[in-house]
C-alpha positions as CSV (number, residue, x, y, z in Angstrom):
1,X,287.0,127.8,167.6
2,X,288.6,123.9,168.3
3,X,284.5,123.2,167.3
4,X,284.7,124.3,163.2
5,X,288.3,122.3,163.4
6,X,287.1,119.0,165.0
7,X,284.4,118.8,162.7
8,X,286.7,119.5,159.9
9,X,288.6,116.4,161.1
10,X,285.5,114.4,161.4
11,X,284.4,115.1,157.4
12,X,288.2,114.6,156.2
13,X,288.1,110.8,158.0
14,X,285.2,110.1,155.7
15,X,286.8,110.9,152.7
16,X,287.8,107.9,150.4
17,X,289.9,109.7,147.0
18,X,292.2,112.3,148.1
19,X,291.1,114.8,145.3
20,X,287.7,115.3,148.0
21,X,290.1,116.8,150.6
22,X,290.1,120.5,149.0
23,X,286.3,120.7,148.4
24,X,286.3,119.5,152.4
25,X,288.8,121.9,153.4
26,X,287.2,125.2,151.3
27,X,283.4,124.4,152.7
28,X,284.7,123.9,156.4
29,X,285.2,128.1,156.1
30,X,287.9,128.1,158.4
31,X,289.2,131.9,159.7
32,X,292.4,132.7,161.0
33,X,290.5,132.7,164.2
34,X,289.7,129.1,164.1
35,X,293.7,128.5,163.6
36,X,295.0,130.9,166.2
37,X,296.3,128.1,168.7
38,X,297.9,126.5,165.2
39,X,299.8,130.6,163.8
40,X,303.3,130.5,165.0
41,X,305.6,132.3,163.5
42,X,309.4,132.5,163.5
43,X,311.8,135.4,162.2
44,X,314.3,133.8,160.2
45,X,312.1,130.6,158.2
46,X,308.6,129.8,157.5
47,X,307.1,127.3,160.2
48,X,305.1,124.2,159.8
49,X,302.9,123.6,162.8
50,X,300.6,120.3,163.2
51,X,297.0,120.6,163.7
52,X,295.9,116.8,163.2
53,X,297.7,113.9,162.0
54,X,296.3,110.0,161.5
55,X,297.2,107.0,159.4
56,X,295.4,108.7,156.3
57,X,296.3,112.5,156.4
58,X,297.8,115.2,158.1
59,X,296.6,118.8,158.7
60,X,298.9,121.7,159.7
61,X,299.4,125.6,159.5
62,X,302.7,127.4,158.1
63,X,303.2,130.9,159.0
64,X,305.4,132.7,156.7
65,X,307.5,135.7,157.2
66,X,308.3,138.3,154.8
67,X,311.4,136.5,151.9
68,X,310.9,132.7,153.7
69,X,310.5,130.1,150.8
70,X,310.5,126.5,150.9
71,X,313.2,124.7,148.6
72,X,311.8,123.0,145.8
73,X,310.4,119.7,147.1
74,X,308.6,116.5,146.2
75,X,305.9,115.0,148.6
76,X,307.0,111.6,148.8
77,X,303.8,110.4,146.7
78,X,301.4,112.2,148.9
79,X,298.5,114.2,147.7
80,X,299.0,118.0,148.9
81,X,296.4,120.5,149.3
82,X,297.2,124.4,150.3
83,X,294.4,126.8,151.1
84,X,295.8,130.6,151.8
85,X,294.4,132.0,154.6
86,X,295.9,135.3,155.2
87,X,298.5,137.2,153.0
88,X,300.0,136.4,149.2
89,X,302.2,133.8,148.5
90,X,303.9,132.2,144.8
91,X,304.0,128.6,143.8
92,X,306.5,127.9,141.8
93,X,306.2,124.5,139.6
94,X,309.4,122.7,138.1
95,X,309.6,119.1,136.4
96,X,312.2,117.4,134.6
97,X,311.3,117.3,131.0
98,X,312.5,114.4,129.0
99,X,316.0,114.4,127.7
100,X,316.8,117.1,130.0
101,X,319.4,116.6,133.2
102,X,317.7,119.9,135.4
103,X,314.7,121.2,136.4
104,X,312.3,123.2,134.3
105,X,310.4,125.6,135.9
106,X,307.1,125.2,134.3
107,X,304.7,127.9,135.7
108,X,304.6,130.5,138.5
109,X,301.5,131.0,140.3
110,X,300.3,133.9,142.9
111,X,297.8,132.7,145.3
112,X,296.0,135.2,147.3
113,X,293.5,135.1,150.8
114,X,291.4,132.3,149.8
115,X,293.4,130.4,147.1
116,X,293.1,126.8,147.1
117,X,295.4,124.9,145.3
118,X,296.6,120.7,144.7
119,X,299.8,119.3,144.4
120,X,301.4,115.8,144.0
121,X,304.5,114.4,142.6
122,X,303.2,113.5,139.1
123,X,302.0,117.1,138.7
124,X,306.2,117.8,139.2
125,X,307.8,119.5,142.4
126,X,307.3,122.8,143.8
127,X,308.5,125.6,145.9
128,X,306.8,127.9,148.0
129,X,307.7,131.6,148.5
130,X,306.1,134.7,150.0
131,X,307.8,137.8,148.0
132,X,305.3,140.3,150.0
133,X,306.5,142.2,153.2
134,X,304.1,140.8,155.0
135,X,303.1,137.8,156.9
136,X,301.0,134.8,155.5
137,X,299.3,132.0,157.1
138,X,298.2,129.1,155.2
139,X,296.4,125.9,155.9
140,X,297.8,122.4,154.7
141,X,296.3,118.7,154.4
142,X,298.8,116.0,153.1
143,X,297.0,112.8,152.3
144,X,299.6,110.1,154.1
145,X,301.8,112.1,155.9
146,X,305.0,112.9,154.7
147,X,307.7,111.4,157.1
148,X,310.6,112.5,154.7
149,X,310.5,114.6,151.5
150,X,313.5,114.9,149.2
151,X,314.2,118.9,148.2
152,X,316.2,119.0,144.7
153,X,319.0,121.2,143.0
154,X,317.0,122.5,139.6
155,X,320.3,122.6,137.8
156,X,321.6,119.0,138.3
157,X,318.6,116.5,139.8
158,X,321.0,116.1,142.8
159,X,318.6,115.5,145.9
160,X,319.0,115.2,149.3
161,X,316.0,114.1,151.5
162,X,314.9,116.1,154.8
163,X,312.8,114.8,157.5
164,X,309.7,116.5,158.4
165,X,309.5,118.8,161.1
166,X,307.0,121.2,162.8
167,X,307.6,124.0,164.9
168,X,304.6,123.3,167.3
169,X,302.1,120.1,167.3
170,X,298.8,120.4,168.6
171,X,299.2,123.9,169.7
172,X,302.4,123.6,171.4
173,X,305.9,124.3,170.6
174,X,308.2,121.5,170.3
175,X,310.7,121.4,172.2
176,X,313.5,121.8,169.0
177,X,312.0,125.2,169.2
178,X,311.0,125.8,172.9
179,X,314.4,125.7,173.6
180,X,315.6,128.2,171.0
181,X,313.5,130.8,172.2
């Protein structure tokens, strides 16, 4: 299983334009198999758990509960790319139009089991949200890591920013979490 991810990693450090990364991530054919050690899920929010991170990118899993949603975010100028693995989830896509002082949601899309999609800040912010009642898994490459993101209020700009977090890194609870359980 560690094989098909470690060879994924391999072909994403040979990338040079970060528009490559999803055509890596949908021919490396990952199953939820492959991610097990990576599918950690948590009753009362959607977690973030790190598979891989270096200089140029960062790969992780976020397991999502039935109602968990993200808040609409930015991705501090880093190039996003979501692959569904298991389950539905809706994107939600918001931009500030000109002569405006809010958000704008511009489009809301449903992604299904094999739904790749690309994000990054010029496209506009986004928000993640699984409306199903059941669980989804999904598979996440960030080209430059995102130390800090700042999550907006659609009806004034107002931001605040939020550090990044993951519930487990390389297979293993952090220890935020550990100790909550």
């Amino acid at each position: 299983m560690q094989e098909k991810i470690n060879s994924l990693i391999l072909s994403l450090k040979s990338i040079k334009k970060p528009e490559d990364y999803i055509l890596q991530l949908i021919n490396a054919k990952l199953t939820l198999r492959d991610l097990e050690s990576y599918i950690h899920f948590e009753e009362k929010t959607y977690t973030r758990n790190l598979i891989f991170k270096c200089p140029e990118f960062e790969l992780m899993s976020l397991c999502w509960g039935p109602g968990h949603e993200t808040p609409i975010h930015d991705h501090s100028g880093s190039y996003g790319t979501m692959i569904v693995m298991d389950g539905c989830l809706h994107e939600v896509l918001y931009k500030a139009l000109p002569d405006t002082t809010c958000l704008s949601q511009i489009r809301e899309t449903e992604a299904i089991s094999g739904t790749a999609t690309s994000i990054h800040d010029g496209i506009g912010y986004h928000k993640i949200l699984n409306r199903s009642y059941k669980k989804a898994v999904t598979l996440h490459l960030y080209a430059k890591p995102i130390e800090s993101f700042y999550v907006y209020n659609p009806i004034n700009l107002s931001r605040c920013i939020r550090e990044s977090r993951f519930y487990s890194r390389f297979g293993t609870l952090t220890e935020e979490f550990s100790q909550s359980s």
